[in-house]
C-alpha positions as CSV (number, residue, x, y, z in Angstrom):
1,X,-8.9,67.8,-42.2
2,X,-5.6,66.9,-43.9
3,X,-6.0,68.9,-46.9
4,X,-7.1,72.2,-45.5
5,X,-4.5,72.7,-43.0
6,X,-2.8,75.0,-45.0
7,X,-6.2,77.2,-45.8
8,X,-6.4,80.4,-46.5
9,X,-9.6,82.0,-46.3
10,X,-9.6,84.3,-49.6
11,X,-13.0,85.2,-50.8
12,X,-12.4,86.6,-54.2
13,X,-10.3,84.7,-56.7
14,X,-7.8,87.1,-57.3
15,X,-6.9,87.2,-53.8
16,X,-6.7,83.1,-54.0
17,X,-4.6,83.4,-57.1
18,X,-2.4,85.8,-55.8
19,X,-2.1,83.0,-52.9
20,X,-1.6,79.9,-55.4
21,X,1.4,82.3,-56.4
22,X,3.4,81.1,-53.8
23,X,2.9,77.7,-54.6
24,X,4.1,77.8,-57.8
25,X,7.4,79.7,-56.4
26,X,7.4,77.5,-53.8
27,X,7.2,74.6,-56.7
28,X,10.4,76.2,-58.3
29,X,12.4,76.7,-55.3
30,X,12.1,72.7,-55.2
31,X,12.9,72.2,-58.2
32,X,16.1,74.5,-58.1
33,X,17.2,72.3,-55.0
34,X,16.6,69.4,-57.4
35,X,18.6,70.9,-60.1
36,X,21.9,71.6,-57.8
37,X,21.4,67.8,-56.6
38,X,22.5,67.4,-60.2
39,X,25.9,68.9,-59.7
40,X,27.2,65.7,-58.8
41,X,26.7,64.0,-61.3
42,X,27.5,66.5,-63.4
43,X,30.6,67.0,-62.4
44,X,31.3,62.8,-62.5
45,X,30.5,63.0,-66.4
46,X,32.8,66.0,-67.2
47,X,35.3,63.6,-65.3
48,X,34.9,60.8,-67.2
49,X,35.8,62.7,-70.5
50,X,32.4,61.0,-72.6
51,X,29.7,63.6,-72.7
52,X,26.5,61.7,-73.3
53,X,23.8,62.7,-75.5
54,X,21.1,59.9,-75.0
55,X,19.6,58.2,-71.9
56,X,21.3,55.7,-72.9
57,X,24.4,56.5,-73.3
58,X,24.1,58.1,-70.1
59,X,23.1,55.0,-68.3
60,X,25.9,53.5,-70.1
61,X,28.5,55.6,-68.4
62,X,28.7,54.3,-64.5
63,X,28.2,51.4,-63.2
64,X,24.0,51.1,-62.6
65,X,24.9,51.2,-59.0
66,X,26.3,54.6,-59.0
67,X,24.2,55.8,-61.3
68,X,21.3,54.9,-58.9
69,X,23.2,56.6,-56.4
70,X,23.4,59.9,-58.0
71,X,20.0,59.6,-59.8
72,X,18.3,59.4,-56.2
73,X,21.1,62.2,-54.4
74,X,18.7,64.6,-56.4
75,X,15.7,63.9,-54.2
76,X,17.4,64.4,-51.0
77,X,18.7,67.6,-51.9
78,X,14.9,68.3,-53.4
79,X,14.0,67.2,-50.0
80,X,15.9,69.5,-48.2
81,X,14.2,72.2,-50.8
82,X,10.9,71.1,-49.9
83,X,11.2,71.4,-45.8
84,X,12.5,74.9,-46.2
85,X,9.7,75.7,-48.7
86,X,7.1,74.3,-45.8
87,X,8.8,76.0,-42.9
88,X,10.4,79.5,-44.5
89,X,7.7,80.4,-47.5
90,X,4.7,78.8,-45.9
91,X,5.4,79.0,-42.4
92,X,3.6,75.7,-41.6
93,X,4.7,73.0,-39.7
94,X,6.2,70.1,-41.7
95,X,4.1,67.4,-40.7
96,X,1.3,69.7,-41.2
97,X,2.0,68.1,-45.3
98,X,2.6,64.8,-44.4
99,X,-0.6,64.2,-41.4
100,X,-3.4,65.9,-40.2
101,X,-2.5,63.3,-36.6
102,X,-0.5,64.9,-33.7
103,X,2.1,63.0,-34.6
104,X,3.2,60.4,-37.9
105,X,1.2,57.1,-37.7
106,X,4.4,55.2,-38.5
107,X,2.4,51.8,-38.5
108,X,0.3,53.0,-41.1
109,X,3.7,53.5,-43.2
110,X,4.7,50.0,-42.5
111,X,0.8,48.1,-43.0
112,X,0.8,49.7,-46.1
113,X,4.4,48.7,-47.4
114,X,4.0,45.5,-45.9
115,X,0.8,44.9,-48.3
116,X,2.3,46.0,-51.4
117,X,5.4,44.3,-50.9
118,X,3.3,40.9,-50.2
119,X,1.4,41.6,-53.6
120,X,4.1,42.4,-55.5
121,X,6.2,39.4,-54.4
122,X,3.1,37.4,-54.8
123,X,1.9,38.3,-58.3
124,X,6.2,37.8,-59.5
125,X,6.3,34.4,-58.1
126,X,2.9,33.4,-59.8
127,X,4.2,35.2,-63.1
128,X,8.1,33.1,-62.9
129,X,6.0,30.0,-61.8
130,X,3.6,30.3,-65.2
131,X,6.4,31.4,-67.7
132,X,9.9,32.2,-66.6
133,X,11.8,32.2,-70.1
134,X,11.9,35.8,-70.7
135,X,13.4,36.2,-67.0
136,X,17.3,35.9,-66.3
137,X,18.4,35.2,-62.8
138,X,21.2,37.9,-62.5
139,X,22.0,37.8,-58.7
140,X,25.6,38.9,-57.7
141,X,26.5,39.2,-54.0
142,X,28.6,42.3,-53.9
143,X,26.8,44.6,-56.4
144,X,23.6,43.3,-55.2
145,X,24.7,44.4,-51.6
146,X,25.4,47.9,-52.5
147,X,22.6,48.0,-54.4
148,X,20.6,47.0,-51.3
149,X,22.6,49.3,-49.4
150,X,21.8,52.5,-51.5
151,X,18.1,51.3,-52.1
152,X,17.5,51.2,-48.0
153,X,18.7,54.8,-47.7
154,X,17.8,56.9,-50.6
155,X,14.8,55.3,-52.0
156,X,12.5,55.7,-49.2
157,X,13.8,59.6,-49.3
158,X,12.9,59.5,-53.1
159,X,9.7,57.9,-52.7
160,X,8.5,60.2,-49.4
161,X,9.8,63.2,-51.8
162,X,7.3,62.9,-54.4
163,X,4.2,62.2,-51.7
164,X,4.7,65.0,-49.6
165,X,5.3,67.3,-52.7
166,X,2.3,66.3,-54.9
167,X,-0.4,64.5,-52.1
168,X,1.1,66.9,-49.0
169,X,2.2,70.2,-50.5
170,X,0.3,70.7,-54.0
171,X,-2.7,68.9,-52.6
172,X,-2.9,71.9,-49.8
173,X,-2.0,74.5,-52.7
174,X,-4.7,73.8,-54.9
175,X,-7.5,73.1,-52.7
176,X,-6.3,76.9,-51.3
177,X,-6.8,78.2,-55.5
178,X,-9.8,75.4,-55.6
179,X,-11.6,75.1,-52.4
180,X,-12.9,72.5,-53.2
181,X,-11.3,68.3,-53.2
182,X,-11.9,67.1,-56.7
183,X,-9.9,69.7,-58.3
184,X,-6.3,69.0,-55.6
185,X,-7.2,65.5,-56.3
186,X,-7.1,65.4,-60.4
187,X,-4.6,68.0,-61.0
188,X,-2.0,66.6,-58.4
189,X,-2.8,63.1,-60.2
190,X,-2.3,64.3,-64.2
191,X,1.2,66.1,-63.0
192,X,2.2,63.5,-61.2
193,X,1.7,61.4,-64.4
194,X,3.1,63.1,-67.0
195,X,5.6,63.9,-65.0
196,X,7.3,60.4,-65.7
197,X,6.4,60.8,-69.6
198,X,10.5,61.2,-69.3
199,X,11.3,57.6,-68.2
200,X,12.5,55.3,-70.9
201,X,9.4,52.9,-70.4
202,X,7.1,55.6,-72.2
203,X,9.3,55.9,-74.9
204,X,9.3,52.5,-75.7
205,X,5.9,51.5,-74.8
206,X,3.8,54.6,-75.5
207,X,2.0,57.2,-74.0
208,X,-0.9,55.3,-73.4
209,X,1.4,53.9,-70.5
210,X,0.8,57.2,-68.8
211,X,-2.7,55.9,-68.3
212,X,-0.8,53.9,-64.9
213,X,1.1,56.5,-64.0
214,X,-2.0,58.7,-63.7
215,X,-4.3,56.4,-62.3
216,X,-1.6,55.8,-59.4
217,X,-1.8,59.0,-58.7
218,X,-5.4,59.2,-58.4
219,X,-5.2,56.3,-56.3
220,X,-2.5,57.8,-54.0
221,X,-4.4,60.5,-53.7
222,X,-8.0,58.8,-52.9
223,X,-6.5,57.5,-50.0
224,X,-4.3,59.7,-48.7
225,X,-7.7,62.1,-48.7
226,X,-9.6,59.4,-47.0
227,X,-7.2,59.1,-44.8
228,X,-6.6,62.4,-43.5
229,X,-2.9,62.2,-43.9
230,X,-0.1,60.3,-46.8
231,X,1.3,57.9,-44.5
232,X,-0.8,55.2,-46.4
233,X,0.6,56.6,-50.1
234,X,4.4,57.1,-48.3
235,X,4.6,53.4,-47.3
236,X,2.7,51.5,-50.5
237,X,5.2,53.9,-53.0
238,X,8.4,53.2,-51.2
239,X,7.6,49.1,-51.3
240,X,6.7,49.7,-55.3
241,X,10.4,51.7,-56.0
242,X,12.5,49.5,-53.8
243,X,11.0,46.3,-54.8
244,X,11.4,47.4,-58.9
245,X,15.0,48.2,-57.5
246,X,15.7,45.0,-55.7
247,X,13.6,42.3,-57.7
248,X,13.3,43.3,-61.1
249,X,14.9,45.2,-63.2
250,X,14.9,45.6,-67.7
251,X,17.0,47.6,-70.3
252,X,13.7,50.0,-70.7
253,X,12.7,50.9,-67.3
254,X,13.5,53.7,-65.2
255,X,15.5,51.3,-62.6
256,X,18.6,49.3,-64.7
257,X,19.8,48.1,-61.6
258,X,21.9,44.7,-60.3
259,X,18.4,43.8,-59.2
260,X,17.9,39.6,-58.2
261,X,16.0,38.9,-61.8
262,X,16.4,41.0,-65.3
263,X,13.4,40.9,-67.8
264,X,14.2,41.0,-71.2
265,X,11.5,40.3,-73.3
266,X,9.7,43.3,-75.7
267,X,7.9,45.8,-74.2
268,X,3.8,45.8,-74.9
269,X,1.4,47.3,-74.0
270,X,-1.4,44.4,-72.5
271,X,-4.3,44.4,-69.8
272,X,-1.5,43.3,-67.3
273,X,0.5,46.9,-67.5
274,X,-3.3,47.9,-66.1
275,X,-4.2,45.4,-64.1
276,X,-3.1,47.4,-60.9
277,X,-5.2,50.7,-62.0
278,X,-8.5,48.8,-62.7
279,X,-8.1,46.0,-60.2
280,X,-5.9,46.0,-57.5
281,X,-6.0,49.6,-56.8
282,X,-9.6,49.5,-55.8
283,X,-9.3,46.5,-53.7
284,X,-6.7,48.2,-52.2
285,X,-8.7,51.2,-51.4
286,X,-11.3,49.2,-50.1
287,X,-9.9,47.3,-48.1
288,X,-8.1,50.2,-46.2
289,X,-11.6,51.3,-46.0
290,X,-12.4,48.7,-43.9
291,X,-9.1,48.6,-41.9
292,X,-9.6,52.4,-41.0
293,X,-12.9,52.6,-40.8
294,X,-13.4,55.5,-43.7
295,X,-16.6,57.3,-44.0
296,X,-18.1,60.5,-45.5
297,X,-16.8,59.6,-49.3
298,X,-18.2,62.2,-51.4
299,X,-17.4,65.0,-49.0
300,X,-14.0,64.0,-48.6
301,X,-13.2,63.5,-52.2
302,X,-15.0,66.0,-53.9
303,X,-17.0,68.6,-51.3
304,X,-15.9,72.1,-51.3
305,X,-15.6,74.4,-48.5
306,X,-18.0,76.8,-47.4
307,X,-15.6,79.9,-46.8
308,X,-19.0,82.0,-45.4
309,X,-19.2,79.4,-42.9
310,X,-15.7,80.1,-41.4
């Protein structure tokens, strides 16, 4: 199985703490590659001569374009931190956090981002088609072309960096303290969620807006468990970023980019901002269920493992 690939049979829970240990340095060695993809950045504000001291006035600072740029730069170098983590700490095969196949199902990758990218184009047209006032059409060929440009190449590195650390790598690391599916499954899910309580959308909207975030991660993780492997999660959470990169963008999300249309109407909190969580999500996950055929529910999502019986 997917999740136990990286199983260590401890049998006393100081032995599997002593274990999780190297989880959590693995964890900081990631986000220390994060931190130097910073420099950058860095280095382009002490340039500019403006030190900022908000969000804002941070965003404020480059054009959205190479902000984007230098935003996402941190992800390959956390990348790069996570692959040497894997192989050097752990001693596993990469792919042994992204599959539990012989090799990546790459048309997994692309059945899933084609689906997500049809229902997310879908539900936008029905939304502009029912009340389009609060929407500016913003398109300008250049910056929209670098946009596209740096969208193609970084995103999908941005996206694939946060699967393969919280549904490939912490996933493995807690069902090791764990041993058991439910626990992986929640924690990854709750970190994963308040892990964007720093995006300007939960300032302005709430915390209860961490509600999505969470439940997204419960759903990425439900299926990359059923699955056996993330390429399902990789491909629907690089066609959500590059789409809220490309298509849409507002003055309070996480994404101020030259996208096609800009939203600027208030931000609430309504049934549509969880529409996804308590609808689509599970139609989603069944009807992957169907596609690939999943069975054995309840021992893949919540059974333990039976370290006697190794």
């Amino acid at each position: 199985m997917f999740i136990n690939q990286a199983f260590q049979k401890e049998t006393n829970f100081g032995s599997k703490l002593l274990n999780f240990l190297k989880y959590i340095a693995g964890s900081l060695l990631i986000v220390l590659a994060a931190f130097f993809g910073q420099i950058p950045m860095s280095i382009a504000v002490l340039f500019s001569g403006k030190i900022p001291t908000t969000n804002e006035e941070l965003y404020m600072l480059f054009d959205s374009n190479v902000f984007l740029f230098f935003a996402l730069l941190t992800f390959v170098f956390a990348f790069v931190g996570l692959y040497f983590v894997v192989v050097k700490v752990h001693h596993q095969r990469f792919i042994t956090i992204i599959t539990s196949r012989d090799k990546i199902d790459w048309k997994r990758i692309f059945v899933s981002f084609g689906i997500w990218t049809f229902i997310s184009l879908l539900l936008f047209i029905i939304s502009y088609m029912t009340d389009s006032s609060e929407l500016i059409f913003q398109f300008k060929l250049v910056p929209f072309l670098i946009l596209f440009c740096i969208t193609l190449i970084f995103m999908p590195i941005q996206t694939s960096t946060e699967e393969l650390v919280f549904r490939g790598y912490l996933m493995q690391g807690f069902y090791n303290l764990a041993q058991n599916k439910w626990f992986p499954l929640v924690m990854t899910s709750v970190i994963f969620g308040t892990m964007h309580i720093i995006n300007p959308e939960i300032e302005k909207m709430g915390y209860v807006l961490l509600v999505y975030y969470i439940g997204t991660g419960l759903f990425l993780g439900i299926i990359t468990l059923m699955d056996e492997g993330t390429e399902l999660a990789l491909g629907f959470h690089a066609a959500n970023n590059m789409i809220a990169s490309l298509l849409l963008t507002s003055d309070y999300t996480v994404f101020q980019t030259h996208s096609i249309f800009k939203d600027v109407s208030e931000p609430s909190i309504d049934f549509e901002v969880f529409f996804p969580v308590l609808v689509l999500f599970p139609i989603l996950v069944y009807f992957f269920s169907k596609i690939y055929k999943w069975n054995n529910w309840k021992d893949k999502l919540i059974g333990s493992k039976n370290v006697s019986s190794l």
